[in-house]
C-alpha positions in Angstrom: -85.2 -193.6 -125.4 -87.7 -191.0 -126.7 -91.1 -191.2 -125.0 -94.0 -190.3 -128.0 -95.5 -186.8 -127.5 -98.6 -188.2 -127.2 -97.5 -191.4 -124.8 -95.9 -187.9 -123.0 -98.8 -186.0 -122.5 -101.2 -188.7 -121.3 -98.8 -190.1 -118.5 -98.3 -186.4 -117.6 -102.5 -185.6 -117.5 -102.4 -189.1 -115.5 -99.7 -187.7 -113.0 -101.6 -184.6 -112.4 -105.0 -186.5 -111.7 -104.0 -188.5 -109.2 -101.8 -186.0 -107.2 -105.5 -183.9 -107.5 -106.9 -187.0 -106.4 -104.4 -187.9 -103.8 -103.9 -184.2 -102.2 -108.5 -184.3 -101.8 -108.1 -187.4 -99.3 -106.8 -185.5 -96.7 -108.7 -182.2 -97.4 -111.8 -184.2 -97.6 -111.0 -186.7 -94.8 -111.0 -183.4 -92.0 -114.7 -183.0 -92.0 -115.8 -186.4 -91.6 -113.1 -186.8 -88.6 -114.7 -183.8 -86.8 -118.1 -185.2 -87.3 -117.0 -188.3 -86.0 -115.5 -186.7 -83.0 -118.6 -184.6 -81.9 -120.7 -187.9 -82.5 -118.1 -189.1 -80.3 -118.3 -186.0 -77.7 -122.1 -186.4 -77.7 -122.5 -190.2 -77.1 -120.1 -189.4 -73.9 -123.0 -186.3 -73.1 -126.0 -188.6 -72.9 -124.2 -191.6 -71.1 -123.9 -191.5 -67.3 -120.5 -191.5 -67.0 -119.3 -188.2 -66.6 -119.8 -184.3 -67.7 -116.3 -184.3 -69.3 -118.0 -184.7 -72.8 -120.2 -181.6 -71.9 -116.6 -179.6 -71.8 -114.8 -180.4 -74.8 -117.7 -180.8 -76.9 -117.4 -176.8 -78.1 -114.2 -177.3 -79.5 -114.8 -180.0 -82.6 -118.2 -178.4 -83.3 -116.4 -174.9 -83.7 -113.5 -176.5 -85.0 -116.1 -178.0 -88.0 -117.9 -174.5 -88.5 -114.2 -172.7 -89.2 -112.9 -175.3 -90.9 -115.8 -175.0 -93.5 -113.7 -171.4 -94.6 -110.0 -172.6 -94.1 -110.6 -176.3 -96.4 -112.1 -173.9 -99.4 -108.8 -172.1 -99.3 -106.9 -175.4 -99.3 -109.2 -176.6 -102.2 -109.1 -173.0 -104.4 -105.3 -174.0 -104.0 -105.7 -177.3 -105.1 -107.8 -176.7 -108.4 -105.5 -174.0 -109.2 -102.0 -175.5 -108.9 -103.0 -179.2 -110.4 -105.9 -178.4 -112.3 -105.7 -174.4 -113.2 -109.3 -173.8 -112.5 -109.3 -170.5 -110.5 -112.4 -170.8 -108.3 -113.3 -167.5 -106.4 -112.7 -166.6 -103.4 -115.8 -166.5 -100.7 -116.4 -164.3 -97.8 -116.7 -166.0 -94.3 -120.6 -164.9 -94.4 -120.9 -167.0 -97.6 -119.8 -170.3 -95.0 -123.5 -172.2 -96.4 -121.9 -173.2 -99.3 -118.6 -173.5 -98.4 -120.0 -175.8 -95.2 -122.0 -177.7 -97.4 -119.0 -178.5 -100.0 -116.5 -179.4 -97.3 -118.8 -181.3 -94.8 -121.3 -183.1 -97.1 -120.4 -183.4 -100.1 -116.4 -183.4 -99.7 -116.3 -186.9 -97.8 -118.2 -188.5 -100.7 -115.4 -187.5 -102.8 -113.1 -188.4 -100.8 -114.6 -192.2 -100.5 -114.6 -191.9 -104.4 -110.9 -191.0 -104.9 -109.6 -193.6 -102.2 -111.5 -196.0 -104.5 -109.2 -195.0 -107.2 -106.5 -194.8 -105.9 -106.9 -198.2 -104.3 -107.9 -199.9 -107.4 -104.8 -198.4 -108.7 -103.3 -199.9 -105.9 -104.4 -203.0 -106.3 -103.8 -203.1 -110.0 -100.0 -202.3 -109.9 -100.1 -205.5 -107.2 -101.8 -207.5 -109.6 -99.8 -206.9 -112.8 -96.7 -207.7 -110.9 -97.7 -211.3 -109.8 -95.5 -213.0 -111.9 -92.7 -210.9 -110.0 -93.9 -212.0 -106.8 -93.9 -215.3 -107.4 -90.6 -215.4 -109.0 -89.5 -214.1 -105.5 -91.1 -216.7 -103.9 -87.9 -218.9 -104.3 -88.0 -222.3 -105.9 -88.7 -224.8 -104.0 -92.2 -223.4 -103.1 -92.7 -222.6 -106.9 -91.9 -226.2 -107.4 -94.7 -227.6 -104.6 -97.5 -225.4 -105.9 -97.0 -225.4 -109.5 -100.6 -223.7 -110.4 -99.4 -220.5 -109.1 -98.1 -219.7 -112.2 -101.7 -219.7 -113.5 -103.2 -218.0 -111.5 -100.5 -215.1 -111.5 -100.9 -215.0 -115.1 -104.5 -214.5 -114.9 -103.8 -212.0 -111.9 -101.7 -210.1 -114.3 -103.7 -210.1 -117.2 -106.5 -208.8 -114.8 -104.3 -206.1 -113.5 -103.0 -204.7 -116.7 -106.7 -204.2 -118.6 -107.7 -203.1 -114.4 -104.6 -200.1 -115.2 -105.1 -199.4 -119.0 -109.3 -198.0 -117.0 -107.3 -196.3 -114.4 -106.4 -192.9 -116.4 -110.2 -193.0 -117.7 -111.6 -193.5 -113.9 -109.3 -191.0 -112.2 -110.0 -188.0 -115.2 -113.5 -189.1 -115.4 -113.5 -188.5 -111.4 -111.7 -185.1 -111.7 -114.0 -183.8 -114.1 -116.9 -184.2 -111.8 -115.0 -182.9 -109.0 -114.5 -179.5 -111.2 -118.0 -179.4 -112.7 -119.4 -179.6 -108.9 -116.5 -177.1 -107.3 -117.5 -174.5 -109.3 -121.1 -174.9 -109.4 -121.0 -175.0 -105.5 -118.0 -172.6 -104.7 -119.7 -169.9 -106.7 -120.1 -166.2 -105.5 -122.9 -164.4 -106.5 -123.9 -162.7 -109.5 -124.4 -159.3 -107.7 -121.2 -160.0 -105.6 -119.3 -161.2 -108.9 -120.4 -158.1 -111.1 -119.1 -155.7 -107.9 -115.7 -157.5 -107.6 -115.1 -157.8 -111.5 -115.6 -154.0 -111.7 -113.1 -153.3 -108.7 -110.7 -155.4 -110.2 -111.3 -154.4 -113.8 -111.0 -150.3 -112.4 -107.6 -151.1 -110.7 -106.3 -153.3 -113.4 -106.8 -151.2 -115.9 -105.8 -148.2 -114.2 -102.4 -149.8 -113.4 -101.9 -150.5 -117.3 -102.5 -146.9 -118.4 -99.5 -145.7 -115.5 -97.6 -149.4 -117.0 -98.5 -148.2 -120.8 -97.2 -144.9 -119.6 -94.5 -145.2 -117.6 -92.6 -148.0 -120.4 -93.1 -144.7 -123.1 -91.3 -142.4 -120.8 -88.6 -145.4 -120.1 -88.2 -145.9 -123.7 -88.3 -141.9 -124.6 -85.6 -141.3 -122.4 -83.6 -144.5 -123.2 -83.7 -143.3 -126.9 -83.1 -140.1 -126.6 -80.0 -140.1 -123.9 -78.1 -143.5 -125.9 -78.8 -144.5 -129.8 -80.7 -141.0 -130.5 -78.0 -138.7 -129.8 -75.5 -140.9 -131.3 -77.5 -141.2 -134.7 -77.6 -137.3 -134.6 -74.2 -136.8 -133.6 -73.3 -139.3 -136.7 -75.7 -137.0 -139.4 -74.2 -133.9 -138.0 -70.5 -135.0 -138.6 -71.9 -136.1 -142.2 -73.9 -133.3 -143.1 -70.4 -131.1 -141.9 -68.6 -132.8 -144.0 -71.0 -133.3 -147.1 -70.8 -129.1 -146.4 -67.2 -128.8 -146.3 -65.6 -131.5 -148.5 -66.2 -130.0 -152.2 -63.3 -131.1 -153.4 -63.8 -134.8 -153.5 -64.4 -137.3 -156.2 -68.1 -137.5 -157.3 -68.2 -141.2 -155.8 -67.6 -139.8 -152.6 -69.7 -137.2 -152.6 -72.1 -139.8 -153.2 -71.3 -142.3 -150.3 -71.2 -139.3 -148.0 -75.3 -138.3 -149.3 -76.0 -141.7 -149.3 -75.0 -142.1 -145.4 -76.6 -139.0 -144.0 -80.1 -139.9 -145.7 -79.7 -143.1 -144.2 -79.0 -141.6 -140.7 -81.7 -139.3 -140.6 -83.8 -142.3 -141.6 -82.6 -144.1 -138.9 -83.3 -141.1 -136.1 -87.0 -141.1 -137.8 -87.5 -144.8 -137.5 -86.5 -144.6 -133.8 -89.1 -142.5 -133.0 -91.6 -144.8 -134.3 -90.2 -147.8 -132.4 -92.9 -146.6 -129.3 -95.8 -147.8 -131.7 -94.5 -151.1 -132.5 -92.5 -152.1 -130.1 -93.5 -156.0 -130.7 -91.3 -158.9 -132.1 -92.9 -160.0 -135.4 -91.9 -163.6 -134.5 -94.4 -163.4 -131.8 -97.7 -162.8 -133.9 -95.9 -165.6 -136.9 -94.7 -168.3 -134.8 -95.6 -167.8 -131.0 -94.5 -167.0 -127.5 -91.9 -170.4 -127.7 -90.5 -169.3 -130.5 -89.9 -165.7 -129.8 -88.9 -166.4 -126.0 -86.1 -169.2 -128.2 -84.9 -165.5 -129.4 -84.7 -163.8 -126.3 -82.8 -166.8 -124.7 -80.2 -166.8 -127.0 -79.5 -163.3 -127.3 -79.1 -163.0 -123.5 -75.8 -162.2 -122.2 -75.6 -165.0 -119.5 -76.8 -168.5 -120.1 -80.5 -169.1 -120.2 -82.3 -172.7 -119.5 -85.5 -172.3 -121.4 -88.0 -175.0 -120.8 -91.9 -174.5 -122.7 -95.4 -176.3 -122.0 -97.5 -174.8 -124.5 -100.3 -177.5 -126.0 -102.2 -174.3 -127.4 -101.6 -170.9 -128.0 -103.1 -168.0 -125.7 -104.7 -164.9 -126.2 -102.4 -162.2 -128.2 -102.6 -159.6 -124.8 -102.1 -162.4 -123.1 -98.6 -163.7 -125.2 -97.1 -160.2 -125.3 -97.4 -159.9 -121.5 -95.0 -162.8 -121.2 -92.8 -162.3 -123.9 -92.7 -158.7 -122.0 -92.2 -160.5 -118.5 -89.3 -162.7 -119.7 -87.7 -159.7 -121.6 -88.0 -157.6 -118.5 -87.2 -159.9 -116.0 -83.3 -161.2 -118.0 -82.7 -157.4 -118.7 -83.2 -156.8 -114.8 -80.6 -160.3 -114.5 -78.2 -159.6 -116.5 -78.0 -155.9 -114.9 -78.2 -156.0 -110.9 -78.6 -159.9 -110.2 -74.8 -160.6 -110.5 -76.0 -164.0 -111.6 -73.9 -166.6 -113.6 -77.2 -168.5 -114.8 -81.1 -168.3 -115.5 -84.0 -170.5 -116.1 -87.2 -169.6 -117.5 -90.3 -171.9 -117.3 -93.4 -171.3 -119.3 -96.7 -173.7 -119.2 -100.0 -173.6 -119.9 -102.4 -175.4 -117.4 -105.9 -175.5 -118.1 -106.6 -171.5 -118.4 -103.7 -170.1 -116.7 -100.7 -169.1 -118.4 -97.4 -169.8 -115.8 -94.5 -167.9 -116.3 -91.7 -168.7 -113.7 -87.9 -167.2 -113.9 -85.8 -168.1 -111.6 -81.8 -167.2 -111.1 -78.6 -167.6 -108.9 -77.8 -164.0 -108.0 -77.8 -161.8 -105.1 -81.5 -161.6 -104.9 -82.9 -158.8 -102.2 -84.8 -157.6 -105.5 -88.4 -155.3 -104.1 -91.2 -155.0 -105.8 -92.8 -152.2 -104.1 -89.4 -150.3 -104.0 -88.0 -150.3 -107.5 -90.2 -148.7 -110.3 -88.7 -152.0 -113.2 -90.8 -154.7 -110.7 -93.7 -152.6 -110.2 -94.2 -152.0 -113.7 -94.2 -155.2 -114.0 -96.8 -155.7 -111.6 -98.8 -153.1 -113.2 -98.7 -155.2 -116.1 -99.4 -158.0 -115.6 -102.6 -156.9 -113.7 -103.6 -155.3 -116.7 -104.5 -158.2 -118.0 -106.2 -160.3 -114.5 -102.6 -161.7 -113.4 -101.2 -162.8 -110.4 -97.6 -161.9 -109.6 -95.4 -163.4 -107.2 -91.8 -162.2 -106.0 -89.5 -164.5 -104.0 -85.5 -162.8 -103.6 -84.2 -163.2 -100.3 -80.6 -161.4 -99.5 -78.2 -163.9 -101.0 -80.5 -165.5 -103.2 -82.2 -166.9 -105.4 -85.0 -165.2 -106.6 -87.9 -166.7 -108.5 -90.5 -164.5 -110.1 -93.8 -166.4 -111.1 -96.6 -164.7 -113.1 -99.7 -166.7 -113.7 -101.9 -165.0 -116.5 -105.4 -166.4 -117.8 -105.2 -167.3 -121.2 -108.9 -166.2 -121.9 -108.2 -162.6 -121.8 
């Protein structure tokens, strides 16, 4: 059975709201059980009963100030991975906002997305009346007869109760995004000084990327399918020299080839300035990484997300992430199979390639993982490296589409 695309794409948008919704509850629930606890610690404090209160009262008041700064990692965490909003990350001496997030306005979300999620709860029960009663067995069915009414009102109820659900639980995670970033914010002073720091490392790591590929690709060029394009005019020109005695239509087969091999040796100079898949720029990064999947030497499980295209930077990093990263496979993995994931969620761009090999690959010890590195912080990406000895190793790049 084939699902529509459309059908698709809302049941997965569904799925990811109420795992955002579900994975808050807890997040937000923490601050409101501290508070309780102190309340809890003081109460003991003013009664007459003993001074034990007065001694473990420090630890859920200090426990609620530090939690502030640990919770708005957890929550950066969640609006990345189910949402893709990168919120920034705040000092400790930035706790106001970050205290006032977590501790007062956090619970109130997190009474608003147990209401969901029990309506959704209750929904699913109601829509399945009928079921229930059919389990009931027949003999009770047959002593209370206007159950069956009222189960088909329950279910009626339950169904038009689910077909609000997606509306509630996205209209719920929109407002928790618009008020995450407009409270987990940095300031405009402190967001101009990081930008700069990060734009004068990024951008320094793509000229050394930019200029470390050339050198790659000069001396690639010049020690494999160079030399044997000039061996192959020499031998031609030698014998376009030597031969004289051949029939004109030789001669002119023998012309013919050496043009085209000097040709050749000119157009592989030129392939530094445009070494970019025309396929990428006509039909996009799916279609192009289709390409590189099917001319890789071992099998590749390609699996694509992509709603929208990107940014062109942003495309030919991960067309040159995927190309990279099978090359580097095929040659020291010693694997038998790879898989490469590619999705776009929200404004992040997530490339993942994963295989079955040896692993042990290092990024900070080979110069082919570092230049990836280099590039894709040229363009604001993250990149993440997991190869233990023995394998597997996954690689995931995350790249914001708005560069």
């Amino acid at each position: 059975m084939t699902i529509p695309p459309r059908l698709r794409r809302a049941l997965v948008r569904l799925r990811r709201d109420l795992l955002f919704l579900a994975a808050g509850v807890p997040l937000h629930a923490v601050p409101l059980l501290l508070s309780f606890w102190v309340l809890l610690q003081l109460q003991d404090i003013l009664g007459p009963a003993s001074d034990f209160g007065t001694l473990v009262l420090p630890v859920p008041v200090t426990l609620l100030i530090f939690a502030a700064y640990g919770l708005t990692e957890a929550q950066r965490w969640r609006f990345r991975a189910l949402c893709g909003v990168d919120l920034p990350r705040l000092c400790f001496r930035e706790s106001k906002r970050q205290w006032a997030y977590n501790c007062l306005i956090g619970p109130l979300f997190g009474l608003l997305e147990l209401l969901v999620l029990g309506v959704l709860a209750a929904a699913l029960t109601a829509a399945t009346s009928l079921l229930w009663v059919e389990l009931l067995g027949w003999e009770w069915r047959v002593d209370h007869r206007g159950v069956w009414t009222w189960a088909g009102y329950a279910t009626a109820v339950g169904l038009l109760v689910l077909a609000a659900v997606p509306a509630l639980a996205g209209g719920l995670v929109r407002l928790e995004n618009l008020v995450g970033r407009a409270v987990l914010h940095v300031s405009r002073s402190e967001e101009l000084k990081r930008r700069v720091e990060d734009l004068t490392t990024s951008r320094a790591g793509a000229v050394d990327a930019a200029d470390a590929e050339r050198r790659r690709i000069e001396r690639d060029l010049h020690d494999g399918a160079q030399q044997r394009l000039v061996a192959l005019a020499l031998n031609l020109g030698l014998a376009k020299a030597t031969l004289k005695d051949l029939p004109p239509e030789a001669q002119q087969v023998i012309d013919e080839a050496h043009r085209e091999a000097k040709e050749a040796i000119e157009e592989l100079n030129s392939l530094v300035r445009g070494l970019h898949p025309a396929v990428l720029d006509e039909l996009g990064l799916d279609a192009a990484l289709s390409g590189l999947a099917a001319r890789a030497p071992l099998p590749v499980r390609l699996w694509t997300d992509l709603p929208e295209r990107a940014a062109p930077a942003v495309e030919a990093v991960a067309y040159f992430v995927v190309s990279e990263a099978l090359n580097n496979v095929a040659k020291h993995a010693d694997a038998t199979r790879a898989e490469v994931t590619v999705t776009r969620l929200g404004e992040i761009l997530r490339v993942v390639v994963a295989d079955d090999g040896v692993g042990g690959a290092d990024p900070s010890g080979g110069s082919g993982l570092k230049g990836l590195a280099q590039r894709v912080r040229s363009v604001d990406g993250a990149f993440r490296m997991s190869s233990p000895v023995g394998g597997p190793t996954t690689m995931t790049v995350e790249l914001p589409c708005t560069t």
